[in-house]
Each structure stands twice: as structure tokens, then as C-alpha cells.
C-alpha positions as CSV (number, residue, x, y, z in Angstrom):
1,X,-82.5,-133.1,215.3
2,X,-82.3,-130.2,213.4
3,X,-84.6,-129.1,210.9
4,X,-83.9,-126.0,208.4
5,X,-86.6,-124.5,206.4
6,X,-86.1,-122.3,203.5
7,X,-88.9,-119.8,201.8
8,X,-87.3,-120.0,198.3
9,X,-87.8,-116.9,196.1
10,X,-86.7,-116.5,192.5
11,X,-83.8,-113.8,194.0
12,X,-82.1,-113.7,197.5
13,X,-83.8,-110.4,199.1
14,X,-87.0,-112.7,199.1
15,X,-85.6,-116.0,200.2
16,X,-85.7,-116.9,204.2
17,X,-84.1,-119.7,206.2
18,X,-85.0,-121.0,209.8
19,X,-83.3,-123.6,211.8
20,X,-85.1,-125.6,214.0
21,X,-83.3,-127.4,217.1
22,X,-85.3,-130.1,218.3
23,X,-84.2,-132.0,222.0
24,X,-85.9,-133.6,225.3
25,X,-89.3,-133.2,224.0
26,X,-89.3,-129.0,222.7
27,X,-88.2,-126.8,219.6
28,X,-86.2,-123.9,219.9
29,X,-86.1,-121.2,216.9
30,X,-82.3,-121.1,216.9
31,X,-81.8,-119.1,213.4
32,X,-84.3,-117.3,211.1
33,X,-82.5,-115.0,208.6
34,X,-83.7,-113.1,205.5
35,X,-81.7,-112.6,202.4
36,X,-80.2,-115.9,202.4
37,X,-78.1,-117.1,199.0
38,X,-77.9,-120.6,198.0
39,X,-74.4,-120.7,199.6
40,X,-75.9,-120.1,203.4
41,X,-78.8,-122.8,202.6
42,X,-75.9,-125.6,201.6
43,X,-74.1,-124.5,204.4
44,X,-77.1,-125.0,206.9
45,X,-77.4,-128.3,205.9
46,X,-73.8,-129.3,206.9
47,X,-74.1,-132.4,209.8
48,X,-77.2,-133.9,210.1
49,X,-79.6,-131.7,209.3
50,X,-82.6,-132.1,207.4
51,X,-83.6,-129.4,205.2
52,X,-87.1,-128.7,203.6
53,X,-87.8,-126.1,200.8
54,X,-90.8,-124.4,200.3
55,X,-90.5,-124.6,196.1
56,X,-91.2,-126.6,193.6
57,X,-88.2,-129.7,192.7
58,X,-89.3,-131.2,189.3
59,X,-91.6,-129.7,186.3
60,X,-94.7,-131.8,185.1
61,X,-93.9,-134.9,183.0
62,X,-96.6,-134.0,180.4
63,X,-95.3,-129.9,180.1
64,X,-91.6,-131.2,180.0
65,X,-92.6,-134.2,177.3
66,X,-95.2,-131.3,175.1
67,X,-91.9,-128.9,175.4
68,X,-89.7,-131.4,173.7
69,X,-91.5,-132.0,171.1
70,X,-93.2,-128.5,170.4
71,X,-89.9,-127.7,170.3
72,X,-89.1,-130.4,167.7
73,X,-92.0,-130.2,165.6
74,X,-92.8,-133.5,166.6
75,X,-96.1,-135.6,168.2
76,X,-95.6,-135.2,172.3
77,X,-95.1,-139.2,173.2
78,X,-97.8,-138.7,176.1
79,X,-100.7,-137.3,174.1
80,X,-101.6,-135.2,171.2
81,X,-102.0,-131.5,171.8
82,X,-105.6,-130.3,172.3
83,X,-105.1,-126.4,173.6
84,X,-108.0,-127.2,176.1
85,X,-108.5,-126.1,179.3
86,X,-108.4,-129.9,180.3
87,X,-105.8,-130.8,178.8
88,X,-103.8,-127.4,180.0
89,X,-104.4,-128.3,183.4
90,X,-102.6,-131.6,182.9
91,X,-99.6,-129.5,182.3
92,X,-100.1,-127.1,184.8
93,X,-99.7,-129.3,187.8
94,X,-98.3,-132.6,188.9
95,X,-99.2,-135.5,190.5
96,X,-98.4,-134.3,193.9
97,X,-100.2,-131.1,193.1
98,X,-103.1,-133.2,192.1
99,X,-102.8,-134.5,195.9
100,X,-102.3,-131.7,197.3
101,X,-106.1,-130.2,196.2
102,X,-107.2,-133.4,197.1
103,X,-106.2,-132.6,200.8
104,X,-106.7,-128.9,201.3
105,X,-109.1,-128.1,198.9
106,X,-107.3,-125.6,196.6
107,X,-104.8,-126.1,193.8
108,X,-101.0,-124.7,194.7
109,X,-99.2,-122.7,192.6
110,X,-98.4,-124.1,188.7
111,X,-94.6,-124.5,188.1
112,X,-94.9,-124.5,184.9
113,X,-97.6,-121.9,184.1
114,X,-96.9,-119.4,187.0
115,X,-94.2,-117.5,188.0
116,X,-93.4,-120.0,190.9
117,X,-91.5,-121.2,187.5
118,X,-88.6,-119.0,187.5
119,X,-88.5,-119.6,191.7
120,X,-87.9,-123.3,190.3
121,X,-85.5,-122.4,187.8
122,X,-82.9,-121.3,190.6
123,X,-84.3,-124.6,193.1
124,X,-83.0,-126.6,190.4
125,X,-79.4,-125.3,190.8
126,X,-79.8,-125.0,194.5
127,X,-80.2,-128.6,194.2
128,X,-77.1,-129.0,192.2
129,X,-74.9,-127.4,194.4
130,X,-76.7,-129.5,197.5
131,X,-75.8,-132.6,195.2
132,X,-72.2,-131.6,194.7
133,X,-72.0,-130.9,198.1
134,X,-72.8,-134.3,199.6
135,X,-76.2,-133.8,200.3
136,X,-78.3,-136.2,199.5
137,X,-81.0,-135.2,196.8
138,X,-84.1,-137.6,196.3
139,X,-87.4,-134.9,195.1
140,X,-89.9,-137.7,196.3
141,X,-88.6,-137.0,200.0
142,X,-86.4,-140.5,200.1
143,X,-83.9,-138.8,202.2
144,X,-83.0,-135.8,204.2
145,X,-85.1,-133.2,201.9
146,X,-88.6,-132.6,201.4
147,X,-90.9,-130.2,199.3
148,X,-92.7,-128.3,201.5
149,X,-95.9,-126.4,201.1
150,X,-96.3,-124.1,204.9
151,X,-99.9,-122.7,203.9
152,X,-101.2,-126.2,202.7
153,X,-99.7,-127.5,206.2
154,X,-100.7,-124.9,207.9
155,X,-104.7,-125.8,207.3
156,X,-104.0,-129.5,207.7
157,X,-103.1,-128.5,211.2
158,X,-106.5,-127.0,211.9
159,X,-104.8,-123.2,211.6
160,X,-106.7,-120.1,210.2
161,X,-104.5,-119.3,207.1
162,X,-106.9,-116.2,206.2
163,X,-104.2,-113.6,204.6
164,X,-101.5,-114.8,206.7
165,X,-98.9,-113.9,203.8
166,X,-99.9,-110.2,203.3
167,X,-101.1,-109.2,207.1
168,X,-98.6,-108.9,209.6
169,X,-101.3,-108.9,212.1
170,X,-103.0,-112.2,210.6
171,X,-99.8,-113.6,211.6
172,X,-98.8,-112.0,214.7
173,X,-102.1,-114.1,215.4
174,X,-101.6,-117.2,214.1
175,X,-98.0,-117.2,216.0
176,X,-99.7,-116.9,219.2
177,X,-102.4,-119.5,217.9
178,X,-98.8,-121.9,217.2
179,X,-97.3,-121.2,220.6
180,X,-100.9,-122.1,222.4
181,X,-101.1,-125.5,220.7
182,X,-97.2,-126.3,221.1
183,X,-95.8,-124.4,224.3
184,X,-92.9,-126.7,223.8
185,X,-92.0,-124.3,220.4
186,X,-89.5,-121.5,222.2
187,X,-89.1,-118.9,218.6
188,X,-86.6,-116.8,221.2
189,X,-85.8,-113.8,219.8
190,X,-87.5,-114.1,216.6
191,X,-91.0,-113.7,216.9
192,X,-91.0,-110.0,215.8
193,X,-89.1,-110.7,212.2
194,X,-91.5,-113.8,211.6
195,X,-94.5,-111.3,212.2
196,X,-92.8,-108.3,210.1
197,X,-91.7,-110.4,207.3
198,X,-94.3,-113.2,205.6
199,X,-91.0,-114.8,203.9
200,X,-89.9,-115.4,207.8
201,X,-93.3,-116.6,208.8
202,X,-93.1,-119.3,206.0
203,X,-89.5,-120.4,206.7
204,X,-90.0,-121.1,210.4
205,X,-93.7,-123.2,209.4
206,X,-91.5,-124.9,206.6
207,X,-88.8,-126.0,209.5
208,X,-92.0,-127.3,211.7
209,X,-93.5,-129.2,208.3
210,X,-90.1,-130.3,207.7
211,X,-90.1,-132.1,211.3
212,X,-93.1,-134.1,210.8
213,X,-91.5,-135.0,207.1
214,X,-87.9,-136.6,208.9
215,X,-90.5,-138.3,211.5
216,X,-91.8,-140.1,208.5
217,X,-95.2,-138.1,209.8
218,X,-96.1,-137.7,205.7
219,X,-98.3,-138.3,203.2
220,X,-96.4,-140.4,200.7
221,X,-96.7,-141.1,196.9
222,X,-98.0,-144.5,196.1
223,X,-95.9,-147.1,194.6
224,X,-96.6,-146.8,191.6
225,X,-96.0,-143.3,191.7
226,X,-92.6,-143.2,192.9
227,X,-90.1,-142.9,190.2
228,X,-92.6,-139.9,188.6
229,X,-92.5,-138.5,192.2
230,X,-88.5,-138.5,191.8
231,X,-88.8,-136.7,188.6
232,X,-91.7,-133.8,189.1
233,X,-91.2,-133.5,193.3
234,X,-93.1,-134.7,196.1
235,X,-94.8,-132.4,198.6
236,X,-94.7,-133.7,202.2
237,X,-97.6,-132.7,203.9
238,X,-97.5,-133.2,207.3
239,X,-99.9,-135.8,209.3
240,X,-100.7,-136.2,212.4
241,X,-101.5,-133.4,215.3
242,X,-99.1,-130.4,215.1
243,X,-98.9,-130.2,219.1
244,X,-97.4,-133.6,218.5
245,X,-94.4,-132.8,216.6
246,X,-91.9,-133.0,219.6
247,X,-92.4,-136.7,220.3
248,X,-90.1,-138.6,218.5
């Protein structure tokens, strides 16, 4: 199996891919490259490999339905507008987000109220061009990709995520934390970029979540849920013991 994980950014000097080769029970780091363009991510995908993105794939129904009709001058069909701070925050995130909290503890980044948003705005034609080239494209993590969130899976392995993203020595730390739990995990050549550079880090973590996603190792919307998942995104956060990720 191989597993690619990409640290989407709103422009390509902040976007970072990994490529995870899984086989006879270990992981070897075989690619981690910054300043990657949406042409190098379809082109990892090529074969069989499963790919997970560390970016929102869908917008809120609620923002998307008050747009539309803000924009109109109309009623929005899912609720009157109130201007609240209630009923902002049921614009702000989505249902996965809503899960999300519900796991960790702390609310991820708003799509449609942060400036993740523009990050999205350029997911939405990387998915496009996946689409277009064979790829299959389901945002409730149906197929072959998967919403990741590395920070969020990160603590649901038991890591200490303490300013991982702006202290290369918080993650020269919680690399060596990784490679104690999973000495199966070879990061080769790599492991002084993924220290130096927190869009590295958060590539290869998004190829490891991205394992436990194609294992089926997630936490899945409900039923009912389903078709809004395949609208607004899904996030697949991991479950089960991260030293287990090499059993198949």
C-alpha cells in the first residue's frame, strides 16, 4: 500500500506531500517534498495509492444555503438570519467539525470564516483535476481520499501536540516520540526536513492518518449523515493504537 499525504496551503511554497510505502509489516518514508503544485499531488496518486489531504473538501450547508440567498435578497431555506453568535457558529463549522470537538476537545479551523477558506478555494480545484484524472473523489472518505486533520490525530494517538507547528524542536521531539511507539516507521533520509519544516511534519503525520483511513481504522459519519458528509467533507480521524498501523 501506499499512502500520500499532502499539507495543503492556499499557494505552492507552503504545500507539502509525503509518500508512505507500506509492506511485510513496516512503513518507509519514501518521498516528502515541499513546494508541491496540484500537478505533482495528481500525479502521486497515479496506481493505487491512496491519498489524504490535510484541508477542508466542502463548505457548511447552512453558510453555502445563507450565501445564496443573502445574495438574492431572499429568506435562507434553512433558517432565518439572527447575526448571533449561535447562530454564526452554525455557519462556521460543519458537521464533521462538530465531531471533531467532540473528540479532541477543541474546534478546527472554520472554512468558511477563517482563512483556511481560501486553502479550500484551491482544494476544490485540486479535486477537480483529481476527478478529471480518474481519481475517484467521494469528500465523506467513500473511496481512496480522506480529509485529514494531523494535529487532531496526533492527540487521539496519545502524542504531546504542544507547539508542534511553530517549534522545530517540539517536533524534533515528537518524531523521536513516533519512532519509539512504531520502530517499524523507517522516515530514511527525511527526518531533518520534517523537523525544519512544520508543513513536512504535517504531510508525513497526514500519510500515517491516511493509513488508518484506507484500513477502514476511522471514525465514520452516521447514516443519516452521509449524503451532507459528501457535500461539506468528512474528517477521518484515526482509531485504534498508532503503533498498530502496520497490521493490515
Amino acid at each position: 500500500m501506499r499512502t500520500i499525504g499532502v499539507d495543503l496551503a492556499a499557494g505552492v511554497p507552503g504545500t507539502a506531500l509525503a509518500e508512505v510505502v507500506w509492506s511485510n509489516g513496516g512503513a518507509r518514508l519514501a518521498r516528502l517534498d515541499l513546494g508541491v503544485d496540484d500537478a505533482a499531488i495528481v500525479a502521486s496518486t497515479d496506481g493505487d495509492a491512496w491519498l489524504g489531504l490535510d484541508c477542508p473538501l466542502g463548505w457548511p450547508d447552512a453558510f453555502v444555503d445563507f450565501v445564496q440567498a443573502h445574495h438574492g435578497g431572499v429568506e435562507p431555506r434553512l433558517g432565518a438570519v439572527d447575526g448571533g453568535a449561535d447562530w454564526r457558529r452554525g455557519l462556521a463549522y460543519r458537521r464533521t467539525d462538530v465531531a471533531v470537538r467532540a473528540r479532541i476537545g477543541r474546534w478546527p479551523l472554520s472554512v468558511s470564516t477563517d482563512r483556511l477558506g481560501v486553502t479550500a478555494l484551491r482544494g476544490a480545484g485540486l479535486l477537480g483535476r483529481l476527478s478529471a484524472a480518474g481519481f475517484p473523489v467521494d469528500r465523506a472518505g467513500e473511496g481512496r481520499l480522506f480529509e485529514v486533520y494531523p494535529g487532531g490525530a496526533l492527540r487521539i494517538w496519545g502524542f504531546d501536540t504542544t507547539k508542534y507547528r511553530v517549534d522545530a524542536t517540539r517536533r524534533a521531539t515528537l518524531l523521536t516520540a513516533l519512532q519509539q511507539r512504531a520502530p517499524w516507521f523507517d522516515v530514511g533520509p527525511f527526518a531533518a526536513l520534517a523537523v525544519a519544516s512544520a508543513d513536512a511534519f504535517d504531510a508525513v503525520i497526514a500519510a500515517l492518518a491516511t493509513r488508518a483511513a484506507a484500513l477502514g481504522r476511522f471514525a465514520r459519519p452516521i447514516p443519516a449523515d452521509l449524503e451532507l458528509a459528501r457535500r461539506e467533507g468528512w474528517v477521518a480521524l484515526p482509531e485504534g493504537e498508532f503503533a498498530e498501523l502496520a497490521r493490515p
